[in-house]
C-alpha positions in Angstrom: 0.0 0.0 0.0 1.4 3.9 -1.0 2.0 5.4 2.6 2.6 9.1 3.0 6.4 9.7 3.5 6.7 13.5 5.3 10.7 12.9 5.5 12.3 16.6 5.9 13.8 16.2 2.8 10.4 15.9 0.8 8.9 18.6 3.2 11.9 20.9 2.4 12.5 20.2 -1.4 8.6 20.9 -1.6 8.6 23.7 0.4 10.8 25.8 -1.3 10.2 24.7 -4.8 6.9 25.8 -4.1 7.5 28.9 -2.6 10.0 30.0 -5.1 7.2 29.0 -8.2 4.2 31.2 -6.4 7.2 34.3 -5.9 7.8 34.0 -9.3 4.2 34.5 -10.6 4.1 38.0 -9.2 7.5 38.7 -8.8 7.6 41.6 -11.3 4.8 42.7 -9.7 5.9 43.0 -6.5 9.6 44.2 -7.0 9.4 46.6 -9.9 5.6 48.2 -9.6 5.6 47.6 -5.3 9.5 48.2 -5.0 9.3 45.5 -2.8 12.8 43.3 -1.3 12.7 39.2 -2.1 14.9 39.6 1.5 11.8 40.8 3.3 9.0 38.6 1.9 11.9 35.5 2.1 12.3 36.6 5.7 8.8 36.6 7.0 8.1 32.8 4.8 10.5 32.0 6.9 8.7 32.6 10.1 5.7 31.8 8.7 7.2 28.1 7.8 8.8 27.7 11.1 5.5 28.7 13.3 3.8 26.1 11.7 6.7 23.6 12.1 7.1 22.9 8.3 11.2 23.9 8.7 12.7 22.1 11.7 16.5 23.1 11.7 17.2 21.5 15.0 16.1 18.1 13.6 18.1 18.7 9.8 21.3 19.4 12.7 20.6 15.9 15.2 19.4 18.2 17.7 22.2 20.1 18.2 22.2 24.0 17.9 26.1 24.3 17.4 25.3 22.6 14.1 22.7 24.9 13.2 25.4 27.4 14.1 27.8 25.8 11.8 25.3 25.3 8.8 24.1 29.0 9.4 27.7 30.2 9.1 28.6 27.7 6.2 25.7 28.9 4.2 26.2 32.8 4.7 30.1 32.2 3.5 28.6 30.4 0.8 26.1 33.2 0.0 28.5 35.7 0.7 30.9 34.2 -1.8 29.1 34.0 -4.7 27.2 37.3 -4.7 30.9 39.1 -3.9 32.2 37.4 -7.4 29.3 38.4 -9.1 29.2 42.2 -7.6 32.8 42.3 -8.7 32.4 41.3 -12.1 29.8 44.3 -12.5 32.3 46.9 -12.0 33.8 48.6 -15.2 37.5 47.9 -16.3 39.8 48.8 -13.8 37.5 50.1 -11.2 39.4 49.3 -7.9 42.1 50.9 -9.7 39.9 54.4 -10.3 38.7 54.8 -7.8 40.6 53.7 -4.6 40.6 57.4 -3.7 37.0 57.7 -2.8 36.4 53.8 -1.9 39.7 54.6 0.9 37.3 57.5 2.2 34.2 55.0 2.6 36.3 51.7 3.9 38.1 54.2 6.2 37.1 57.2 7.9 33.4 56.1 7.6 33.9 52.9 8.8 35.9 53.8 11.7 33.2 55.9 12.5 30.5 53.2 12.0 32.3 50.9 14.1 32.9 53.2 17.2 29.4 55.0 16.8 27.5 51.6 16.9 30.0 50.6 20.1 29.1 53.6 21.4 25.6 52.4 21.1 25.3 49.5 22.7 27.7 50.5 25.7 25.1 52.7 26.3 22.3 51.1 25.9 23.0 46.9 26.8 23.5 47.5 30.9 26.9 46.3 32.3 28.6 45.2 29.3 32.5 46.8 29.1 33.3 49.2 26.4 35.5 46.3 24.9 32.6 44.3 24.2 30.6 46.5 22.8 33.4 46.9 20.0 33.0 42.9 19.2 29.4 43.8 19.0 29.5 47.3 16.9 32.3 45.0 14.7 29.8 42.2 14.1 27.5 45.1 11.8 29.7 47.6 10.5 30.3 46.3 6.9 26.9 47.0 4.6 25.5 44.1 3.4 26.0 43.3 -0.6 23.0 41.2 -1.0 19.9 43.6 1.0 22.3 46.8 -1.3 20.9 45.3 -4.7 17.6 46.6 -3.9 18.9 50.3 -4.8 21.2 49.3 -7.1 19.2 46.7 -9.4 15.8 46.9 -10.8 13.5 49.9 -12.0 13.8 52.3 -8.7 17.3 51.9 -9.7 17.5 52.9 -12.8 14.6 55.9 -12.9 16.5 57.4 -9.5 19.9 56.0 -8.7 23.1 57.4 -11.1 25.0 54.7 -12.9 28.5 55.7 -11.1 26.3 56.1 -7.9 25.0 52.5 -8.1 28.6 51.1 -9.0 30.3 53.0 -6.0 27.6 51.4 -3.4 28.4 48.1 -4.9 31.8 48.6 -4.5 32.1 49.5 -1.2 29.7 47.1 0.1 32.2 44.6 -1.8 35.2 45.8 0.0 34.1 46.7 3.5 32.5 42.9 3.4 36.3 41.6 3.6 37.5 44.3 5.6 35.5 43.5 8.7 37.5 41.2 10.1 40.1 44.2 11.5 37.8 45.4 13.3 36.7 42.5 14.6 39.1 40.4 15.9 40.7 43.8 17.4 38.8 43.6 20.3 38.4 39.7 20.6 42.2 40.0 21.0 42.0 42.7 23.5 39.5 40.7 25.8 41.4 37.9 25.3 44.9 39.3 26.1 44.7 42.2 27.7 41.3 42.1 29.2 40.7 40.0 32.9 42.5 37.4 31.6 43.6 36.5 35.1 42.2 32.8 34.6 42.7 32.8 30.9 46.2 31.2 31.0 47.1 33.9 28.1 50.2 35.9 28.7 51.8 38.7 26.4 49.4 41.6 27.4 49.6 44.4 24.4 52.6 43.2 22.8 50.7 40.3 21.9 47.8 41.7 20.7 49.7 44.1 18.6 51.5 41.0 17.1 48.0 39.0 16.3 46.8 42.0 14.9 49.5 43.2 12.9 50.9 39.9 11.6 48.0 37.2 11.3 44.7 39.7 10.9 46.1 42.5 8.3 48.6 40.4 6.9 47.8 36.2 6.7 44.2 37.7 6.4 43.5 40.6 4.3 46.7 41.1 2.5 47.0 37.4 1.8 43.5 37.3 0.4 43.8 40.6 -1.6 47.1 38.8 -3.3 45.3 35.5 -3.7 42.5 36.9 -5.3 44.4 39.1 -7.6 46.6 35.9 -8.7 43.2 33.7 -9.2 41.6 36.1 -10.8 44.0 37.2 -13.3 45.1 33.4 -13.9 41.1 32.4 -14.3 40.8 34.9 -17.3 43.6 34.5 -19.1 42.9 30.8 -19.4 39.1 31.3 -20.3 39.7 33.6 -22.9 42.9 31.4 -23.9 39.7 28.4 -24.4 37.1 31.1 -25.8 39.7 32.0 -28.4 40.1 28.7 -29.8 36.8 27.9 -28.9 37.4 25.1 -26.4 34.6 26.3 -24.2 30.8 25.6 -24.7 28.2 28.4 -24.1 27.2 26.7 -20.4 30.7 26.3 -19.3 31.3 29.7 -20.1 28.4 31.5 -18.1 29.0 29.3 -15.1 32.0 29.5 -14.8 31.9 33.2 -12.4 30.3 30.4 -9.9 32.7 27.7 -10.2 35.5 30.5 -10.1 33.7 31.5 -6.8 33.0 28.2 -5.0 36.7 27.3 -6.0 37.9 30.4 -4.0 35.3 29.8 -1.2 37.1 26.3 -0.4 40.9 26.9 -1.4 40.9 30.1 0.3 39.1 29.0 3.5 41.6 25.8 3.5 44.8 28.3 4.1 42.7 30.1 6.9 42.6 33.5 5.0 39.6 36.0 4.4 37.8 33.9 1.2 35.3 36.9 1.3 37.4 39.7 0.4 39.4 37.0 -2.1 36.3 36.4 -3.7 35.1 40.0 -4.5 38.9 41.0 -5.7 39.1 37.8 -7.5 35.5 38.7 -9.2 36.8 42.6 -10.2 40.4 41.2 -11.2 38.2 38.6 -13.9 36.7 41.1 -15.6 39.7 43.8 -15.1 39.3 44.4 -19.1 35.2 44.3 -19.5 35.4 41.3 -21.6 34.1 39.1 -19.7 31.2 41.5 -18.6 30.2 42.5 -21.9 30.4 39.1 -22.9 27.7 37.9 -20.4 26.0 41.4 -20.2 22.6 40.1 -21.7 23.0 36.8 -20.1 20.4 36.0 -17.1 21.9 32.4 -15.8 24.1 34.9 -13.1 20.9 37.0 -11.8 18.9 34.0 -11.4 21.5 32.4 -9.5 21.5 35.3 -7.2 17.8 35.7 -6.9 17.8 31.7 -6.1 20.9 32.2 -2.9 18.8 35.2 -1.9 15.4 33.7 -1.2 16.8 30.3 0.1 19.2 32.1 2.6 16.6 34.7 3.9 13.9 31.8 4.3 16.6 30.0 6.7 17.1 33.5 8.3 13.4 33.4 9.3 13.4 29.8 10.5 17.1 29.8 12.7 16.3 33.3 14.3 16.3 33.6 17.8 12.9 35.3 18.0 12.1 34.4 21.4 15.2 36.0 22.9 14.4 39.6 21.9 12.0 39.1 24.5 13.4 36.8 27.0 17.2 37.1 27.6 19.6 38.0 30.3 21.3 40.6 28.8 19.3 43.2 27.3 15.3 44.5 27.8 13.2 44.7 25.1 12.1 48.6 25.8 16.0 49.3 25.3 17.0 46.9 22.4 14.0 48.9 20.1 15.9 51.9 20.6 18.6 50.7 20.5 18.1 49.1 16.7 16.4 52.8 15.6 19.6 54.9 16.9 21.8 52.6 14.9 20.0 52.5 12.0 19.8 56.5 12.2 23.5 57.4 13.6 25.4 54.6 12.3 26.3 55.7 9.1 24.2 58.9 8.0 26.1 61.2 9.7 29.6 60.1 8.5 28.5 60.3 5.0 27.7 63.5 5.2 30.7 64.1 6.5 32.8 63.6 3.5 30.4 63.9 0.9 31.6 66.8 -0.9 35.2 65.0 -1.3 33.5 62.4 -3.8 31.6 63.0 -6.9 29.4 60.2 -7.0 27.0 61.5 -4.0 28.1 65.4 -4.0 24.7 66.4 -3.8 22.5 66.2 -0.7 20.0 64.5 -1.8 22.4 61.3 -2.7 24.5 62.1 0.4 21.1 61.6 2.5 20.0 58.0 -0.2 23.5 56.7 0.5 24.1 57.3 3.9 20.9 55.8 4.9 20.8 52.8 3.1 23.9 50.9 4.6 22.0 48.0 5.3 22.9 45.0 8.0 22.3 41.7 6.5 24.3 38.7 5.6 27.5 39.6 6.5 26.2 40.8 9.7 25.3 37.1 10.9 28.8 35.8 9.1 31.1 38.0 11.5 28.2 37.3 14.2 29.0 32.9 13.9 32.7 34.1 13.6 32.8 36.1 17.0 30.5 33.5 18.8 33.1 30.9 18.1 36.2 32.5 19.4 34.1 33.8 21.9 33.1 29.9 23.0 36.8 28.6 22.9 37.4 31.6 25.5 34.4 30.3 27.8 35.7 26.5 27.2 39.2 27.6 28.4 37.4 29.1 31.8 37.3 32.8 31.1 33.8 33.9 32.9 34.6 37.5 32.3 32.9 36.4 28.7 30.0 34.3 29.6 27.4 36.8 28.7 29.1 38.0 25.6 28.4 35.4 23.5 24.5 35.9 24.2 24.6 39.6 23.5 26.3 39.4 20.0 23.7 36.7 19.5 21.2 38.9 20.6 21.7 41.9 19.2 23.1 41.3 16.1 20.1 39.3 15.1 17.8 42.0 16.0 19.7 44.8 14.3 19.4 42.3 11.0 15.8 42.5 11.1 15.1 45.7 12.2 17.4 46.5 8.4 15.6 43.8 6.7 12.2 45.3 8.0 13.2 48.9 7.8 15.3 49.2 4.5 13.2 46.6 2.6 10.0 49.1 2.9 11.4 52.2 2.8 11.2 52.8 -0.9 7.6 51.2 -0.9 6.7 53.2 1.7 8.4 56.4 0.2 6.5 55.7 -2.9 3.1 55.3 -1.2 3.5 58.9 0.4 4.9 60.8 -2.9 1.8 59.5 -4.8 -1.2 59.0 -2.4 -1.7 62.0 -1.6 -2.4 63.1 -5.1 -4.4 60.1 -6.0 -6.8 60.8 -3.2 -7.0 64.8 -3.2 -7.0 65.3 -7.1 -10.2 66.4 -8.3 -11.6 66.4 -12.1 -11.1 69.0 -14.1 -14.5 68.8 -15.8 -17.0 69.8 -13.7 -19.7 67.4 -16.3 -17.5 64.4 -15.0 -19.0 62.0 -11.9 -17.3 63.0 -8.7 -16.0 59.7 -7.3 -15.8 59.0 -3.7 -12.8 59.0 -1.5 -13.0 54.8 -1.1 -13.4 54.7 -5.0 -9.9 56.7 -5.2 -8.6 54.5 -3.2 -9.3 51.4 -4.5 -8.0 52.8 -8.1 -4.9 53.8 -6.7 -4.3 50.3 -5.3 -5.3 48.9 -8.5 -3.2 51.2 -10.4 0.0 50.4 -8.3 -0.7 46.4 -9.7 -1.1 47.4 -12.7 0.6 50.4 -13.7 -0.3 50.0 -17.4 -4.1 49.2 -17.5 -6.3 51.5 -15.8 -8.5 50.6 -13.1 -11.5 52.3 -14.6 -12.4 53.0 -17.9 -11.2 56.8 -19.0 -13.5 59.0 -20.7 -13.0 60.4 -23.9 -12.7 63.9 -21.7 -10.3 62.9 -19.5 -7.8 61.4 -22.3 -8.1 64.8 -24.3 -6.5 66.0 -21.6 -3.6 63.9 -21.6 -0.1 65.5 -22.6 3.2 63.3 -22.5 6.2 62.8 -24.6 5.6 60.6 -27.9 7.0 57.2 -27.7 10.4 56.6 -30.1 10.6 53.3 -31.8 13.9 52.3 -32.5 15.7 55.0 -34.7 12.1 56.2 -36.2 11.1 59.4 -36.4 7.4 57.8 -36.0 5.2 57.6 -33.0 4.2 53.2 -32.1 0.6 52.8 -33.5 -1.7 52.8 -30.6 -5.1 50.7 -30.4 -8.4 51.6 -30.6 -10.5 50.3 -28.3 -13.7 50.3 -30.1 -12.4 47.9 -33.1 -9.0 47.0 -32.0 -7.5 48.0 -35.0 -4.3 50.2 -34.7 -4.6 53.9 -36.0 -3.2 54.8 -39.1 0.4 56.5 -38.8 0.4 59.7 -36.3 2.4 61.8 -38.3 6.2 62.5 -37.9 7.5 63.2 -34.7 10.9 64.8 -33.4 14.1 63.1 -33.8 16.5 62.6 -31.2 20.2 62.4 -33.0 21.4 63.8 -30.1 20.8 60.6 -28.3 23.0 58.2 -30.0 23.8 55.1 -28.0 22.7 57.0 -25.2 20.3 53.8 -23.9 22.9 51.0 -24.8 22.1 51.1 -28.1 18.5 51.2 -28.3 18.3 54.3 -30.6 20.3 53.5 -33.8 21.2 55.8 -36.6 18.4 58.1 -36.9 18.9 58.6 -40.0 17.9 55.3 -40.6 14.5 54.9 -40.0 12.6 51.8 -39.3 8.9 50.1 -39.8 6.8 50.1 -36.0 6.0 46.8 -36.6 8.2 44.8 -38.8 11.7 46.1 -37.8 12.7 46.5 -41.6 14.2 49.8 -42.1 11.4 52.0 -43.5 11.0 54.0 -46.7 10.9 57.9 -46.7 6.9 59.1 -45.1 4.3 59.7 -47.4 3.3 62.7 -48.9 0.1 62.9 -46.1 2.4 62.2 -43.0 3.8 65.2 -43.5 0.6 67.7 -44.4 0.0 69.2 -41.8 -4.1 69.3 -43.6 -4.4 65.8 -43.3 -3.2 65.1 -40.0 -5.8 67.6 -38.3 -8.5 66.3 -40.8 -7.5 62.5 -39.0 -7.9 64.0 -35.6 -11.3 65.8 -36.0 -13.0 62.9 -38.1 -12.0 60.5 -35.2 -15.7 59.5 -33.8 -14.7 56.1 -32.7 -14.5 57.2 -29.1 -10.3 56.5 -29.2 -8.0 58.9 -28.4 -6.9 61.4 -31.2 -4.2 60.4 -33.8 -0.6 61.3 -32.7 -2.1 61.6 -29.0 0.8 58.9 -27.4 0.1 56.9 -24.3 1.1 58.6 -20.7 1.4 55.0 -19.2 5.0 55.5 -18.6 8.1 57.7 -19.6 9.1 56.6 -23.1 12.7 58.2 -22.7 13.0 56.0 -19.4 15.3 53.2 -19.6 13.0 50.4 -18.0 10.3 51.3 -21.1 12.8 49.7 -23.5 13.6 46.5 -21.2 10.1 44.9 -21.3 7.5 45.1 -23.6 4.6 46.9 -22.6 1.6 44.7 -21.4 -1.8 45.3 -23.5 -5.6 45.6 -22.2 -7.4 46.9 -25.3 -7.9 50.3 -23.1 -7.0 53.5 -24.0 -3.6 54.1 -24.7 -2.2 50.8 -24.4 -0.2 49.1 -27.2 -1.4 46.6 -29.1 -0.1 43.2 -28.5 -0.2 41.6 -31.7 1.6 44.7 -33.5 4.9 45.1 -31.3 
């Protein structure tokens, strides 16, 4: 007889499968019309999954939580890895190389100041923990997170509001103050372990010795090892794929995967030697493509942001499951009425004021308005709960060895770390949402028709057709009058290198109107959108792609075109009127084609 096998490994393979295929059915929905983070909605399936007992990490570990420890840090290295190879390869030629001025003035000063602002923090706020704890602590969230920094550097909100150079300065520094963390962190773990009580610790050497773990095994078999060993990898890994491409030796497959193999094979040789695989990884992944080949190679290629978006969701759904939620509330080190405030301060103080600080000495956020984008979003994330595992276990070989000076440190990096993560999960995955909802709800709901022979809808009507309109931002929640789309004035929409407007459809016989009459050319343009506009000299047909003869003789009269638009009684929007769903010029108009409800305005389907 069939029986019913719920094994964990059929309840996890099915879980996430699952979850993955329903995110997918709205995804573009939810991330490029709601602006909202896969982190944040991975996060919470995570709780949701673990309340009702469907994820049992204790039981996947034998019931042991310093294997869920382990397999929590093993997976955020893992994570870490591969997203740090991939956000180097993004970079331009030579980057690093450009621009280690103003990346020195973010992975210094600003750091520094990060690190001792955030100490500063929780000496003040976590009662009776010494000042040289609280640096282990502020250490564990200093570096910005690479993978919760894609939301404002990937996507449409990206590329409508966030400068190109902009969006490759945030992912470099997140990149390089990823690696960098370790400095600051095992600073004070040697200081508590050395210099600290260490009456029963058994440790002798005092400063000396701290200087001399510092100095010799953290900046130099750690980060200057790694920076050399991914410089040597990297450079070595190119030359011999484009050696292979050259004589082509390499299929198409092996050639887009092989970022991620380059980055799992750093990940296990680098971690063998005891070095810092993290920052080898993301110099490694810059190094690669040090000449853009290799970029503009796989620049239309989508095998490396799925693999992303897969790591992502998996890693934030195991976030929700493996966090200590019940300790925010219960613990011995910390209330709950100071650890809120404590997570707002730090998400306000910790880097804001720093970058404002030294804004004006680099280009990319000059302006105020970029200073106050980039010096908010610094989120906490997965790096945050790396350093977190890392400090936990030097901090339990201390405790082993007798040391009860440290017996409530452990807990409080435990504590607060995961707590800061998901106040910057919660916080910086709505903020643009959120900041959205406020621009435009307040004119959806208080605009008024212009036409006083119009209905006057009520205020729960406006609401529901702003909510429908944020689903759906290209068909319109209710049908528009032919009043209200006389009214209507936006730019014309540019086909590729035509000097025509895109036929729009008519809603009262769904056939496309005849041609709208030339419109202005944009020479000046070029290649401006990565060569969306060609030649305009060069004009091409709207629907077939084939380059286009010279207009007739009636696209150009300025009689006939007026005579089109006042014999128009089909109810459809003039001739030559274009649609207003969205910016033609914009860059995210030319990146997916334009959905079509047969409403006014919209383009028709069968015709693009």
């Amino acid at each position: 007889m069939p029986t019913l096998e719920l094994s964990n490994f059929n309840i996890v393979v099915s879980l996430l499968g699952g979850y993955i295929s329903l995110f997918g059915l709205v995804s573009y929905l939810l991330k490029e019309n709601y602006y909202m983070s896969e982190a944040l909605l991975s996060l919470l399936a995570g709780v949701l999954f673990k309340v009702i007992n469907w994820i049992r990490p204790l039981e996947y570990a034998d019931g042991s939580s310093e294997n869920v420890d382990d397999i929590t840090l093993y997976f955020s290295r893992l994570v870490l890895g591969v997203q740090l190879v991939l956000a180097g390869i993004q970079l331009p030629n030579r980057y690093l190389r450009k621009e280690w001025k103003r990346l020195g003035l973010l992975v210094g000063p600003v750091m520094s100041c990060m690190w001792l602002t955030t100490s500063a923090l929780v000496y003040g706020l976590v009662p009776g923990i010494p000042f040289v704890h609280a640096l282990a602590v502020g250490a564990c969230v200093t570096p910005t997170d690479p993978i919760l920094s894609a939301v404002i550097v990937k996507g449409k909100f990206a590329d409508h509001n966030v400068p190109k150079p902009l969006q490759e300065l945030v992912v470099a520094e997140s990149g390089t103050n990823d690696g960098l963390g370790y400095p600051f962190l095992f600073l004070p773990l040697y200081i508590i372990k050395y210099v600290g009580t260490s009456a029963n610790s058994g440790a002798t050497g005092g400063a000396s010795k701290v200087a001399g773990m510092w100095f010799g095994e953290t900046m130099g078999y750690i980060v200057i090892l790694s920076v050399i060993y991914g410089i040597v990898v990297g450079y070595v890994a190119k030359t011999a794929l484009f050696w292979a491409e050259s004589r082509h030796y390499v299929d198409k497959e092996s050639f887009l995967v092989f970022a991620i193999s380059l980055a799992l094979f750093i990940l296990g040789t680098a971690g063998m030697v005891g070095t810092d695989d993290v920052l080898a990884c993301f110099i490694a992944g810059n190094v690669f493509t040090w000449d853009d080949w290799f970029r503009k190679e796989t620049a239309d290629d989508s095998l490396q942001p799925t693999i992303d978006m897969l790591l992502n969701v998996t890693i934030f759904l195991w976030f929700g499951a493996v966090c200590p939620w019940h300790r925010f509330i219960a613990n011995g080190v910390i209330p709950l009425y100071r650890l809120v405030p404590l997570g707002i301060l730090i998400l306000l103080l910790r880097r804001l004021p720093w970058v404002f600080a030294i804004h004006k000495f680099i280009p990319q956020i000059e302006q105020f308005k970029q200073a106050l984008f980039v010096g908010f979003f610094g989120p906490i994330g997965v790096s945050a709960i790396f350093y977190l595992y890392i400090a936990v276990e030097f901090v339990d070989a201390m405790t082993e060895d007798g040391r009860e000076d440290v017996a409530d440190l452990s807990e409080t990096i435990r504590v607060v770390v995961w707590f800061l993560v998901v106040c910057s999960v919660v916080v910086h995955g709505l903020s643009i949402p959120m900041g959205k909802l406020g621009f435009y709800l307040p004119q959806t709901l208080t605009i008024a028709p212009n036409d006083p022979n119009e209905p006057q809808y009520p205020f729960r009507h406006r609401v529901k057709n702003f909510i429908a309109n944020a689903a759906d931002s290209v068909t319109p929640s209710r049908p528009v009058t032919p009043a209200q789309s006389l009214r209507i004035l936006a730019l014309p929409v540019f086909h590729r290198g035509s000097h025509q407007t895109l036929p729009l459809s008519s809603p009262a016989n769904g056939s496309s109107i005849a041609k709208s009459g030339p419109a202005t050319s944009l020479p000046q343009l070029g290649n401006g959108f990565g060569g969306i506009f060609e030649n305009p000299g060069q004009s091409r047909d709207t629907v077939s792609g084939a380059p286009a003869g010279p207009p007739d003789a009636d696209d150009t009269n300025p009689e006939t075109i007026n005579n089109d638009n006042n014999n128009n009684d089909s109810g459809s929007p003039p001739a030559g009127r274009p649609s207003t769903e969205q910016d033609p010029l914009s860059p995210s108009s030319f990146g997916r084609p334009r959905r079509s409800s047969g409403g006014y305005g919209t383009i028709n389907r069968e015709q693009e």
